[in-house]
mmJSON file of the N, C-alpha and C atoms, coordinates in Angstrom:
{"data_MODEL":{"atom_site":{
"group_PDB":["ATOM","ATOM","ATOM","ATOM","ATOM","ATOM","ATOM","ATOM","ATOM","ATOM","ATOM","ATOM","ATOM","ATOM","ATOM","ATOM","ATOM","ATOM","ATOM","ATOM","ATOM","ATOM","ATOM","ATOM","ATOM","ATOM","ATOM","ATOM","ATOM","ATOM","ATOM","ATOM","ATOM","ATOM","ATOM","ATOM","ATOM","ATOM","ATOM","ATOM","ATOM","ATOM","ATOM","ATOM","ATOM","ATOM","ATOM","ATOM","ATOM","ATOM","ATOM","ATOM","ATOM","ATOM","ATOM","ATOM","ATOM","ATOM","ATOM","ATOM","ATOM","ATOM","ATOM","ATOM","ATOM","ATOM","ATOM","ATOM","ATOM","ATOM","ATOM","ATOM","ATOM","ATOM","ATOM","ATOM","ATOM","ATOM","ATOM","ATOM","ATOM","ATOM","ATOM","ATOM","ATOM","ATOM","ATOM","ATOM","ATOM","ATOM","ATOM","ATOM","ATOM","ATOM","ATOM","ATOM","ATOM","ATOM","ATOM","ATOM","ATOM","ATOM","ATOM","ATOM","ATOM","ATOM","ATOM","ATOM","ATOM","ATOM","ATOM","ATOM","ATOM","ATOM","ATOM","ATOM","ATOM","ATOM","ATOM","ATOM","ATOM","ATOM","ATOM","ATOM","ATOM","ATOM","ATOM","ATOM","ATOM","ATOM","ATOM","ATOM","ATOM","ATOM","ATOM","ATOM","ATOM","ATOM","ATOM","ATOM","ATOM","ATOM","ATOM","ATOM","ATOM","ATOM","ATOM","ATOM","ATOM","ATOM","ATOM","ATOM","ATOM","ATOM","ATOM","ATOM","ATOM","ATOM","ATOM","ATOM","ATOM","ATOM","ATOM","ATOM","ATOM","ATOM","ATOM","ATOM","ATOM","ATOM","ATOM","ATOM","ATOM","ATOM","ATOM","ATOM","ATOM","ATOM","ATOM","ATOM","ATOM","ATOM","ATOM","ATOM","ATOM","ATOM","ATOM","ATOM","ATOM","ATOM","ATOM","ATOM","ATOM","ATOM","ATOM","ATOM","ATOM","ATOM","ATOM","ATOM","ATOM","ATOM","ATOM","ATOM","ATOM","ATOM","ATOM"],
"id":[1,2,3,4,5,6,7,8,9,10,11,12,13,14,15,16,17,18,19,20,21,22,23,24,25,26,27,28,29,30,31,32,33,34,35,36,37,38,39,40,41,42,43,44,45,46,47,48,49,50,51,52,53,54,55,56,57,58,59,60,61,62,63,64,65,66,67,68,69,70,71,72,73,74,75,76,77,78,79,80,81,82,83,84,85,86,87,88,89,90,91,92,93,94,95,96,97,98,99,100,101,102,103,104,105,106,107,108,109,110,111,112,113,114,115,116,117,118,119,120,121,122,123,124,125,126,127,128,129,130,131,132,133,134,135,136,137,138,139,140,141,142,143,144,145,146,147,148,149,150,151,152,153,154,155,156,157,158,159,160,161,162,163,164,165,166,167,168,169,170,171,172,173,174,175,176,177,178,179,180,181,182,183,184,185,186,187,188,189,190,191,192,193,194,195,196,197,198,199,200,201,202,203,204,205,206,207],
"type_symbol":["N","C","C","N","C","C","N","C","C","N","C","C","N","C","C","N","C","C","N","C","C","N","C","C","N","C","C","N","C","C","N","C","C","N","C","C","N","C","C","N","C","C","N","C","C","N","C","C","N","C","C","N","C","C","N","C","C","N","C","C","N","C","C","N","C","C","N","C","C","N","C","C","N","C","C","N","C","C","N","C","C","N","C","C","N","C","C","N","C","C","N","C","C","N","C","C","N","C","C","N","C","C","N","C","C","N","C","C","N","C","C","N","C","C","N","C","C","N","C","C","N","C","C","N","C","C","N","C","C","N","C","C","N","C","C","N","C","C","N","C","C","N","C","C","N","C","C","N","C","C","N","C","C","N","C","C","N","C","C","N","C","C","N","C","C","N","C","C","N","C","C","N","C","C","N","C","C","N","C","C","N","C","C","N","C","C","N","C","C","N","C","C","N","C","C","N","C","C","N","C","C","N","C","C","N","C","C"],
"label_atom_id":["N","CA","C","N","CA","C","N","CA","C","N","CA","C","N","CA","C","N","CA","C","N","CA","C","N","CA","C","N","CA","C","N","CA","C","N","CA","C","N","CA","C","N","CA","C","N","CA","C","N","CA","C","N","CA","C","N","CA","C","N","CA","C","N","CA","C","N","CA","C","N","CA","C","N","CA","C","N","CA","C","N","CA","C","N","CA","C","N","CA","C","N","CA","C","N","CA","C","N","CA","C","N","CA","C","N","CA","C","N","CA","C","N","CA","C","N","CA","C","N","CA","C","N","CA","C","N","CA","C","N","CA","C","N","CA","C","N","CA","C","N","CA","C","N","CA","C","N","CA","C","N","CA","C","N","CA","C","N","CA","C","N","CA","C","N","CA","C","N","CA","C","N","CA","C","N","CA","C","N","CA","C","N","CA","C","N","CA","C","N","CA","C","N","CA","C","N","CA","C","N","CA","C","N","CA","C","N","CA","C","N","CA","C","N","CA","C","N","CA","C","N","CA","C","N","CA","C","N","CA","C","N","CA","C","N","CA","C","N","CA","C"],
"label_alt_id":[null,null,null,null,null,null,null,null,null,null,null,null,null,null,null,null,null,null,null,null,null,null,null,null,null,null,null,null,null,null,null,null,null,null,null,null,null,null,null,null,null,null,null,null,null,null,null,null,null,null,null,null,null,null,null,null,null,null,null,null,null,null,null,null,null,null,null,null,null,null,null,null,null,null,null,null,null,null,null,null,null,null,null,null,null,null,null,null,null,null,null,null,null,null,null,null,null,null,null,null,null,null,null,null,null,null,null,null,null,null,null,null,null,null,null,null,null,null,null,null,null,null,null,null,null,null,null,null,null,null,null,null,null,null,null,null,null,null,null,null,null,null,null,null,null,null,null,null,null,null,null,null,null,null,null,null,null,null,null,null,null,null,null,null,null,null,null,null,null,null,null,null,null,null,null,null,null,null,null,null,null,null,null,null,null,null,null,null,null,null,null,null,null,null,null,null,null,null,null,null,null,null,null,null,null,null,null],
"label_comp_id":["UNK","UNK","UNK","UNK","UNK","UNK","UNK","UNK","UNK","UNK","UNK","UNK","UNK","UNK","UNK","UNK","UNK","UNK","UNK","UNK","UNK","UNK","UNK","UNK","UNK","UNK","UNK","UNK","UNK","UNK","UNK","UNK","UNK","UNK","UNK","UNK","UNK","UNK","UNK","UNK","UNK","UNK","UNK","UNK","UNK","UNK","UNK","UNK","UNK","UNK","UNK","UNK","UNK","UNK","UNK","UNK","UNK","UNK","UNK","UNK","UNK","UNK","UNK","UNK","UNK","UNK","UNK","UNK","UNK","UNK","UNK","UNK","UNK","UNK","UNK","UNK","UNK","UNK","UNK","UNK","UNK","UNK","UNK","UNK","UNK","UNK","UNK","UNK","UNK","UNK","UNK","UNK","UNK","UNK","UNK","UNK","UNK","UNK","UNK","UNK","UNK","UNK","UNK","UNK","UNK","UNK","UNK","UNK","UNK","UNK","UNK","UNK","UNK","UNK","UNK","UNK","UNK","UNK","UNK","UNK","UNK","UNK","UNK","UNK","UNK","UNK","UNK","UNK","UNK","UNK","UNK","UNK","UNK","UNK","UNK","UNK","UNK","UNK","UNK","UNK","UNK","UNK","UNK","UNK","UNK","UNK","UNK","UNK","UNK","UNK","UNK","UNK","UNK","UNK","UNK","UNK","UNK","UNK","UNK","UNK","UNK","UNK","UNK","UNK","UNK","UNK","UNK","UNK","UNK","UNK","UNK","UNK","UNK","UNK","UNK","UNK","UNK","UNK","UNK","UNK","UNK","UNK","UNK","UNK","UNK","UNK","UNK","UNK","UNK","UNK","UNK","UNK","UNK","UNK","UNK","UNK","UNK","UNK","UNK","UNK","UNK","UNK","UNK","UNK","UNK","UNK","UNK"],
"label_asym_id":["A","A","A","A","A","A","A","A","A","A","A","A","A","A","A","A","A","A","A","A","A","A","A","A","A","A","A","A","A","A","A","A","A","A","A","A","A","A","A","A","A","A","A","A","A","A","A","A","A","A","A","A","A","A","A","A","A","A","A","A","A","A","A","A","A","A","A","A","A","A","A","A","A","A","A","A","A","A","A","A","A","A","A","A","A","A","A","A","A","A","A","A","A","A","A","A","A","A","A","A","A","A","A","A","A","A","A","A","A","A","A","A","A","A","A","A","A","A","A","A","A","A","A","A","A","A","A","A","A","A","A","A","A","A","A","A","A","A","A","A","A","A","A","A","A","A","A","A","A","A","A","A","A","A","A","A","A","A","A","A","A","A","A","A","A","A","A","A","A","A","A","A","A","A","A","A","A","A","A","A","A","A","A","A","A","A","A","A","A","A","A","A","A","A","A","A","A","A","A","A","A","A","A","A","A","A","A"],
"label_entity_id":["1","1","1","1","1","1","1","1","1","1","1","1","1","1","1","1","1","1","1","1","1","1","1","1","1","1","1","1","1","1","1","1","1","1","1","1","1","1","1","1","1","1","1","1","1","1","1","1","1","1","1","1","1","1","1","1","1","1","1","1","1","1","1","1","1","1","1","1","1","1","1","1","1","1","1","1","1","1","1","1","1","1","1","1","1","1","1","1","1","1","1","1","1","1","1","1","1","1","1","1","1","1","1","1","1","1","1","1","1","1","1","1","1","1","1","1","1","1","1","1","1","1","1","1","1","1","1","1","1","1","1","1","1","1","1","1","1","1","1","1","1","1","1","1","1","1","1","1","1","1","1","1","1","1","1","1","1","1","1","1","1","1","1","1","1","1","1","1","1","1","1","1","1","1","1","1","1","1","1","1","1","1","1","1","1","1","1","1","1","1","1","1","1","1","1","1","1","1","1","1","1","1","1","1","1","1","1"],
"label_seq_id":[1,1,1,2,2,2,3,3,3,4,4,4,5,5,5,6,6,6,7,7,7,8,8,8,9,9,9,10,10,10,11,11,11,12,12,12,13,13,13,14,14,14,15,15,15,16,16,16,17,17,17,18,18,18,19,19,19,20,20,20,21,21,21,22,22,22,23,23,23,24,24,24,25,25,25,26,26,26,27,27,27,28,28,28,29,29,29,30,30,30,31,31,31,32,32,32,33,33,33,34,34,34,35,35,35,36,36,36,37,37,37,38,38,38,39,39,39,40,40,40,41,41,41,42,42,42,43,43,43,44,44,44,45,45,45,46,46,46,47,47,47,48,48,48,49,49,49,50,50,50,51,51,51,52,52,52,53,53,53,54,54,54,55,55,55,56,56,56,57,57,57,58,58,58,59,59,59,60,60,60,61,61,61,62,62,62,63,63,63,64,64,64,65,65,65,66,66,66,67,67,67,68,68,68,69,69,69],
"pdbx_PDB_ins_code":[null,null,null,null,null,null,null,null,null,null,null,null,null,null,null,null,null,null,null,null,null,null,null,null,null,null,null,null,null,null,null,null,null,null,null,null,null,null,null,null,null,null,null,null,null,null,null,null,null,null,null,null,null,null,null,null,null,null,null,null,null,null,null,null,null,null,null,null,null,null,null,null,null,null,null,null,null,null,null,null,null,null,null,null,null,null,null,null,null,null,null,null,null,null,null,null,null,null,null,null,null,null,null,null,null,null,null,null,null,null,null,null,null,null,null,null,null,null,null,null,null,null,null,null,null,null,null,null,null,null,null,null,null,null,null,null,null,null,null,null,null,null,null,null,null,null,null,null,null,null,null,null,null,null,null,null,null,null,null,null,null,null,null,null,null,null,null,null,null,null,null,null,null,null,null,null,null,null,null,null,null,null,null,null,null,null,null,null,null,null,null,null,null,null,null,null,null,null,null,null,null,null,null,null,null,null,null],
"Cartn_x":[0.839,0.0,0.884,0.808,1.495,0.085,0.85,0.073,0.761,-0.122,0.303,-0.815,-0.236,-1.123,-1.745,-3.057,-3.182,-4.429,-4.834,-5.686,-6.956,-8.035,-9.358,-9.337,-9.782,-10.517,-11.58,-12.342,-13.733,-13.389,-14.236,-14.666,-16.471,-17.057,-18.238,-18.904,-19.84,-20.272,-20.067,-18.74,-17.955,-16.566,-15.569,-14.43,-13.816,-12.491,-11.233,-9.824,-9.291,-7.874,-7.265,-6.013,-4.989,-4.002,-3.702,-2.789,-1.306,-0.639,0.823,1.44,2.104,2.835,3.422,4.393,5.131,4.805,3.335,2.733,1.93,1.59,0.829,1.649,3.204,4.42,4.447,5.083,5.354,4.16,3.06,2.163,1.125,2.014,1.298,0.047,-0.2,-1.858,-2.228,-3.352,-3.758,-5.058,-5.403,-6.194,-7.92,-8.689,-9.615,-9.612,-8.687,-8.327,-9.152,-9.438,-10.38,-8.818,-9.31,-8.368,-9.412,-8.692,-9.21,-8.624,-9.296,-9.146,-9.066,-8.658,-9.215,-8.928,-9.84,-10.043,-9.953,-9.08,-8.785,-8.585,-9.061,-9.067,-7.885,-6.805,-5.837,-5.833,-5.28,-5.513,-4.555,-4.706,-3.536,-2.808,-1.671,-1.251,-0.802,-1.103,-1.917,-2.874,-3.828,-5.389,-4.922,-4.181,-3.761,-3.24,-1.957,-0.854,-1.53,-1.785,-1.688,-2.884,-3.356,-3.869,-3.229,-1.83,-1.081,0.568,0.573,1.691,2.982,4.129,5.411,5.762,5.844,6.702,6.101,4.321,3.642,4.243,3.957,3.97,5.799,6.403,7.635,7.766,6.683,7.294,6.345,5.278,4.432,5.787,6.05,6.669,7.518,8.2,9.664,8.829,7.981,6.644,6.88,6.353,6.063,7.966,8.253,10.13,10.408,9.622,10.103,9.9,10.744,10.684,10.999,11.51,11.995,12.91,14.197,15.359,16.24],
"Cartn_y":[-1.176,0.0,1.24,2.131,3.45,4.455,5.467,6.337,7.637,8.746,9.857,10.993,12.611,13.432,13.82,14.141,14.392,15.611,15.881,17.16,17.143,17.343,16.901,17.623,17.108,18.335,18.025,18.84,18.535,18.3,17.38,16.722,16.702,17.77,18.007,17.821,17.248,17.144,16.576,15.941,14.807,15.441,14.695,15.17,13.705,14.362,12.908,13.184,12.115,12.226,11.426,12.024,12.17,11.201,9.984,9.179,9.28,9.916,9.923,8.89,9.124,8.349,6.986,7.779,7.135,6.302,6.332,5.509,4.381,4.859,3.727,2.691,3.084,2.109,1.268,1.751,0.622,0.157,0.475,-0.63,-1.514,-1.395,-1.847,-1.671,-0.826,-0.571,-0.132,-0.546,-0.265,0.327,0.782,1.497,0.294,0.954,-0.052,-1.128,-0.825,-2.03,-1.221,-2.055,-1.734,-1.105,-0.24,-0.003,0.294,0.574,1.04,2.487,3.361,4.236,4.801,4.934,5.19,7.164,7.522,8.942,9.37,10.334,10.854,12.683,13.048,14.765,14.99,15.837,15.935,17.78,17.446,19.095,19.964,21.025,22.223,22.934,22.74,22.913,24.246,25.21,26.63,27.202,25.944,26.253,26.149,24.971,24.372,25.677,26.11,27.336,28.376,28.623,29.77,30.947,30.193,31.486,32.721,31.683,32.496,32.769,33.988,34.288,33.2,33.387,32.068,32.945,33.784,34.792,34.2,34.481,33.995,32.369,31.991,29.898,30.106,30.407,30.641,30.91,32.317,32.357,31.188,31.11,30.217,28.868,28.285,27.371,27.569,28.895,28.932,29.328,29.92,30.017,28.019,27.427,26.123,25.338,25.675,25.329,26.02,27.293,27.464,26.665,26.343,25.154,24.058,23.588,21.905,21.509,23.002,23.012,22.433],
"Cartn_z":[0.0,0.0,0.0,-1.102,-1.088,-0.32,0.51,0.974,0.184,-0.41,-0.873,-0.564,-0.597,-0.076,-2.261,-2.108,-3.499,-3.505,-3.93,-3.99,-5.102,-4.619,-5.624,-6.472,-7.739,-8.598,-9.264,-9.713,-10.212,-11.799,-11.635,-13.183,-13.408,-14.195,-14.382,-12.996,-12.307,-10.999,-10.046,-10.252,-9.496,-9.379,-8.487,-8.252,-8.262,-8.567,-8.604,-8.049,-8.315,-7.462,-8.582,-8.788,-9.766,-8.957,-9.73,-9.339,-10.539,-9.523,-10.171,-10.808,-11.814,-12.518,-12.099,-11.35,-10.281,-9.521,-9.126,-8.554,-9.11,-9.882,-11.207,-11.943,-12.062,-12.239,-11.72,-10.001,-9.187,-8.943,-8.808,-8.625,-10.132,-10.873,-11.971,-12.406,-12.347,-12.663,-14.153,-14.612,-15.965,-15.83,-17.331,-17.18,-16.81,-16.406,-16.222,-15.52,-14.661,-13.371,-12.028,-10.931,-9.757,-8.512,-8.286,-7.551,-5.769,-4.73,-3.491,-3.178,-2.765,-2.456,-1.065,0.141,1.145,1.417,1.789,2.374,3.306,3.792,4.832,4.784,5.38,5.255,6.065,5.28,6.476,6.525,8.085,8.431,7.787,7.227,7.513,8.537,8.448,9.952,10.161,9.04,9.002,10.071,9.539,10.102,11.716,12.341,13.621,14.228,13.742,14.093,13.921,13.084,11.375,13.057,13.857,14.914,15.613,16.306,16.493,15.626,15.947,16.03,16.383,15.413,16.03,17.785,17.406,18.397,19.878,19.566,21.189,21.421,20.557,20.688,21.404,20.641,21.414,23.088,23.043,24.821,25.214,25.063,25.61,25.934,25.005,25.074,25.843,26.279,27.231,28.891,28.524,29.994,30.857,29.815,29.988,30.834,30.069,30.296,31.96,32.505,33.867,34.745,35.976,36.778,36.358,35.147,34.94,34.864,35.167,35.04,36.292],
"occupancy":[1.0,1.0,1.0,1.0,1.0,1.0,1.0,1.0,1.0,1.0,1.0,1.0,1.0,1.0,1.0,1.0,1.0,1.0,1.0,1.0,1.0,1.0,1.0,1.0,1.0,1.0,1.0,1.0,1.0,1.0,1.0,1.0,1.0,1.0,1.0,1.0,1.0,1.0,1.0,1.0,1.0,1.0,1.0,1.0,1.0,1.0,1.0,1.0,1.0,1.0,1.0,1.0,1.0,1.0,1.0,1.0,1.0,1.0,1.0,1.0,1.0,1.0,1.0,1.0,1.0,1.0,1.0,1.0,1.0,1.0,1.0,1.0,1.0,1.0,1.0,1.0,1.0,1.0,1.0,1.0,1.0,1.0,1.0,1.0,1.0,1.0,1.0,1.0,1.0,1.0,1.0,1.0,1.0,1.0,1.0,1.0,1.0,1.0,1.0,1.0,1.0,1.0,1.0,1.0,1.0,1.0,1.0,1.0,1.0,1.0,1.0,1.0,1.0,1.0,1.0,1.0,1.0,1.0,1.0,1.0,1.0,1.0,1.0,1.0,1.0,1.0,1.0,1.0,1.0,1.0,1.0,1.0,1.0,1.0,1.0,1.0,1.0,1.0,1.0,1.0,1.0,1.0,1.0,1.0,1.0,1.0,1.0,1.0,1.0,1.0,1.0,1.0,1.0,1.0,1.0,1.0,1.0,1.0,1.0,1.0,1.0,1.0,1.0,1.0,1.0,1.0,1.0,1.0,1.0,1.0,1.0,1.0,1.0,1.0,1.0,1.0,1.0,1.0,1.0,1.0,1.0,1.0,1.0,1.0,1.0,1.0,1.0,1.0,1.0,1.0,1.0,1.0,1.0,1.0,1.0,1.0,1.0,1.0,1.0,1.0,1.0,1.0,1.0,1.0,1.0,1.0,1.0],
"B_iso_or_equiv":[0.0,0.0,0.0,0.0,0.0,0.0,0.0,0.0,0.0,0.0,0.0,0.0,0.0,0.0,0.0,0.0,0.0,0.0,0.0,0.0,0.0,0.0,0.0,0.0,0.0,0.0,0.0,0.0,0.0,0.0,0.0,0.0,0.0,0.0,0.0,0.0,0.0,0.0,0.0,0.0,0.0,0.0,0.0,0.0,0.0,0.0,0.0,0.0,0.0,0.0,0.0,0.0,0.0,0.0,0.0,0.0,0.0,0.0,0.0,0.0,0.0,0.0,0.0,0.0,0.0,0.0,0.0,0.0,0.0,0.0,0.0,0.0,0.0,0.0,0.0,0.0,0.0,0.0,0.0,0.0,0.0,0.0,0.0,0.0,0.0,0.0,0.0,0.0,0.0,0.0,0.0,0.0,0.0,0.0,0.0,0.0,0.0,0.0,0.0,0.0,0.0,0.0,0.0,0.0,0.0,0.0,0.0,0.0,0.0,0.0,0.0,0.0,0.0,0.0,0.0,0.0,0.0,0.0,0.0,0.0,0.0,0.0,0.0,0.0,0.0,0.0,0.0,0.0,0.0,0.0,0.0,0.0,0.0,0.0,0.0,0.0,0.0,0.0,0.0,0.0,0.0,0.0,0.0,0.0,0.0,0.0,0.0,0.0,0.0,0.0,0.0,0.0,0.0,0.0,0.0,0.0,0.0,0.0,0.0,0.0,0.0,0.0,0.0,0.0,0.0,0.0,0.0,0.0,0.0,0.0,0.0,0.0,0.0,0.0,0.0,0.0,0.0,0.0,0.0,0.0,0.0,0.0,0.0,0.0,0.0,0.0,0.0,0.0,0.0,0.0,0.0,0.0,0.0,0.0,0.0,0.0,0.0,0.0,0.0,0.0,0.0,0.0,0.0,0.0,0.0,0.0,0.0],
"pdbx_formal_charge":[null,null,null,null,null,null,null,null,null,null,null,null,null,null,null,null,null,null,null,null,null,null,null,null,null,null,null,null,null,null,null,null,null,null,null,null,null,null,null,null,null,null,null,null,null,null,null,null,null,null,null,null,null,null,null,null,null,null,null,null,null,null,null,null,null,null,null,null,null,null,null,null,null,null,null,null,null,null,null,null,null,null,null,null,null,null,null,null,null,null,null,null,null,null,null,null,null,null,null,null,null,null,null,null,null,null,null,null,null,null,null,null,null,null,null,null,null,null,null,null,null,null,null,null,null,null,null,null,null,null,null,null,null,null,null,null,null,null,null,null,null,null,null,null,null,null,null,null,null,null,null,null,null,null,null,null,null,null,null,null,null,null,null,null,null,null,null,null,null,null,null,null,null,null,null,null,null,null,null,null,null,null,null,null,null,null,null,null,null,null,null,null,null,null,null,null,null,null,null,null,null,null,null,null,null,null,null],
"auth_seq_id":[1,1,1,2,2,2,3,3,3,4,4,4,5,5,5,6,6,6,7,7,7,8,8,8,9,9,9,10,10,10,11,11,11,12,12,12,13,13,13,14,14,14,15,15,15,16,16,16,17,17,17,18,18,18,19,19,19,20,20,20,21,21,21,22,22,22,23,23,23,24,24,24,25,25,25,26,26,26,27,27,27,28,28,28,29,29,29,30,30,30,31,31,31,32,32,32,33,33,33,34,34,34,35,35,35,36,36,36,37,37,37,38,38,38,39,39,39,40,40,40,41,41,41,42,42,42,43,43,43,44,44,44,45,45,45,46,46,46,47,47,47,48,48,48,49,49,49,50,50,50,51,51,51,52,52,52,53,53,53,54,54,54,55,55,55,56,56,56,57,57,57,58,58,58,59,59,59,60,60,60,61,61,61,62,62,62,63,63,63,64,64,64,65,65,65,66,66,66,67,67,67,68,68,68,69,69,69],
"auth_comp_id":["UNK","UNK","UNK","UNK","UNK","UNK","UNK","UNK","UNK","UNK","UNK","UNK","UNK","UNK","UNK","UNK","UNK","UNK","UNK","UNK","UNK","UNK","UNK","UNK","UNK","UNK","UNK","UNK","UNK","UNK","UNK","UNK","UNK","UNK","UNK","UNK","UNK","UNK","UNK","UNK","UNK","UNK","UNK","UNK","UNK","UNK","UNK","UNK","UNK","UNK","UNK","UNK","UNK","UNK","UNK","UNK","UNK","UNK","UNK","UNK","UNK","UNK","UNK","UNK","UNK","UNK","UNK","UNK","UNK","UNK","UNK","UNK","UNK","UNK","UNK","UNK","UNK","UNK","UNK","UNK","UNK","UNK","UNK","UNK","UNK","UNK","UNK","UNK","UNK","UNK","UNK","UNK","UNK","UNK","UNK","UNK","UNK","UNK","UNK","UNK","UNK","UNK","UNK","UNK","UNK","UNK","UNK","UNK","UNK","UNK","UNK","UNK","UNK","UNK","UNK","UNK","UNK","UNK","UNK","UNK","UNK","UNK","UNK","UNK","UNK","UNK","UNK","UNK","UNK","UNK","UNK","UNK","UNK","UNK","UNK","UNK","UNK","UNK","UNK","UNK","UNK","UNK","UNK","UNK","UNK","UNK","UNK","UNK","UNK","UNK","UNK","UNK","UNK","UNK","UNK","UNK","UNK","UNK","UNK","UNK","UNK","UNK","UNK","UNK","UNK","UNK","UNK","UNK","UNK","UNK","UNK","UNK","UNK","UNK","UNK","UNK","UNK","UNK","UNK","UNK","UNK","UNK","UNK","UNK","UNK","UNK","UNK","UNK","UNK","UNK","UNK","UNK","UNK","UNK","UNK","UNK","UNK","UNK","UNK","UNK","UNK","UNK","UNK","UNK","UNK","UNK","UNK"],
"auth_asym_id":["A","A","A","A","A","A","A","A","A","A","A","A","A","A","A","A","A","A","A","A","A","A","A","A","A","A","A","A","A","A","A","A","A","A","A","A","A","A","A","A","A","A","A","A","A","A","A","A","A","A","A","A","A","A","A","A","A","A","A","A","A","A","A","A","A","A","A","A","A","A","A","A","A","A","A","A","A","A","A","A","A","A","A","A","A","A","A","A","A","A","A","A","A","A","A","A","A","A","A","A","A","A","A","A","A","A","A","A","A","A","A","A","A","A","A","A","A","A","A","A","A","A","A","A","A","A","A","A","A","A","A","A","A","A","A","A","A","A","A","A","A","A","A","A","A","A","A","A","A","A","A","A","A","A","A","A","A","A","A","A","A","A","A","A","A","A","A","A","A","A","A","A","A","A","A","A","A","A","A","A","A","A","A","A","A","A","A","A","A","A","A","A","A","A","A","A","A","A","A","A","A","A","A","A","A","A","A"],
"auth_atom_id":["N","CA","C","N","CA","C","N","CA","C","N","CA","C","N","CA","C","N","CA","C","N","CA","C","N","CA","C","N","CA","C","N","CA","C","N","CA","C","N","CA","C","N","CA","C","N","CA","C","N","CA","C","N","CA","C","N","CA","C","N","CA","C","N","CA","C","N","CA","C","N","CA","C","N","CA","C","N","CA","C","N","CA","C","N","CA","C","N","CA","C","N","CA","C","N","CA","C","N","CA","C","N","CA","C","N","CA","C","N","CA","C","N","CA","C","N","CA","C","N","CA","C","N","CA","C","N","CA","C","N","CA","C","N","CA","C","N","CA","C","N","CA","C","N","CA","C","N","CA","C","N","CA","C","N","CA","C","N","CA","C","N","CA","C","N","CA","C","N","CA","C","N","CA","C","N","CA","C","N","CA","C","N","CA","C","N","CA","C","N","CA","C","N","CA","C","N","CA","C","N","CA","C","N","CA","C","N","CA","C","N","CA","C","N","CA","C","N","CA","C","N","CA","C","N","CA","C","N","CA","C","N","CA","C","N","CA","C","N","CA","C"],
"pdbx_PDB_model_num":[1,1,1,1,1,1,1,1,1,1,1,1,1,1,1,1,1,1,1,1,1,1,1,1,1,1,1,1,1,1,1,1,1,1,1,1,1,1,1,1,1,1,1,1,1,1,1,1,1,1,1,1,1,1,1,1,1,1,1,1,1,1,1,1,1,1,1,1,1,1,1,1,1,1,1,1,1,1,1,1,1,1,1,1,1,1,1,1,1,1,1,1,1,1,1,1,1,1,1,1,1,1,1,1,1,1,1,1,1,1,1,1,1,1,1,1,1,1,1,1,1,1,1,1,1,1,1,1,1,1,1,1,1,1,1,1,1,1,1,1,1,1,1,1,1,1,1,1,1,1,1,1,1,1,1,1,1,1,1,1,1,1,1,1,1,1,1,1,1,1,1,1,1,1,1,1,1,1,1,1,1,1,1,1,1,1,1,1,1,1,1,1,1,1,1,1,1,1,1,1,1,1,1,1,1,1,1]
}}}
């Protein structure tokens, strides 16, 4: 099983996922063969961070560091 990150795009009222070259090689695949797909939404770790500032997460993080020394 190859795992890869890939990105949808619409095809008339449906959407698909673009299987790389590279990947269709090593796993021998042809056209019109059944393949499995599994789905997973992965986060942006933008969306996670992207709130604060690096600068705050920094002291926060050195806040956290007093007393363990």
């Amino acid at each position: 099983m190859i795992t890869r990150k890939s990105k949808l795009k619409r095809w008339g009222n449906s959407f698909g996922v673009l299987i790389p070259k590279e990947m269709v090689e090593k796993e021998g695949l042809k056209e019109g063969e059944e393949v499995q797909v599994s789905v997973t939404k992965t986060s942006d770790i933008k969306h996670i961070f992207g709130r604060y500032p690096f600068s705050d997460l920094q002291k926060q993080k050195e806040k956290m560091k007093d007393g363990w020394d």
